[in-house]
C-alpha positions, 0 to 999 in steps of 0.5 A: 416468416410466411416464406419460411413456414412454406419452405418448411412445408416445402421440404416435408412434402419432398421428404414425402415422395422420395423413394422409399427402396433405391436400386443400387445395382440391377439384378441380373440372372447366374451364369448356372444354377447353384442349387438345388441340382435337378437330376438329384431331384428328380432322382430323390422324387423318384426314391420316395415316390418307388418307396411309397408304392412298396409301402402301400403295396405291403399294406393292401396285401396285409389287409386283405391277407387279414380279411380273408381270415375270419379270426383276423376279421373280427380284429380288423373290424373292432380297430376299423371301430376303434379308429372311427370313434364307435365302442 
């Protein structure tokens, strides 16, 4: 009976340190990438960032079209308000 119990025992504390991920088969790197490509990322990067600046460049002139005209200004400033929260 003393046998079996530390035979039993002896089995759960093996149970306990098998591994717990077994590697079948060793990763190993692609002959070529698949995706994403690099040139169409550098070329999509390049769009949104040529993209971005004519939007912003749009903006700036907007507003500063707007503050020289003193009619425009009382509006941009009443919207500057407006958009910090003050009345």
């Amino acid at each position: 009976e003393l046998l079996a119990r530390q035979y039993e025992v002896a089995r759960v504390d093996e149970s306990k340190e098998a591994p717990v991920i077994q590697v079948l088969d060793p990763a190993s790197p692609p002959e070529r990438r698949s995706w994403p490509k690099r040139t169409f990322m550098v070329l999509a990067a390049t769009a949104l960032g040529l993209l971005a600046a004519v939007l912003a460049t749009f903006a700036q002139d907007a507003l500063e079209t707007a503050a020289r005209d003193p009619a425009r200004q009382e509006k941009l400033a009443a919207l500057r308000a407006a958009w910090r929260g003050r009345p």
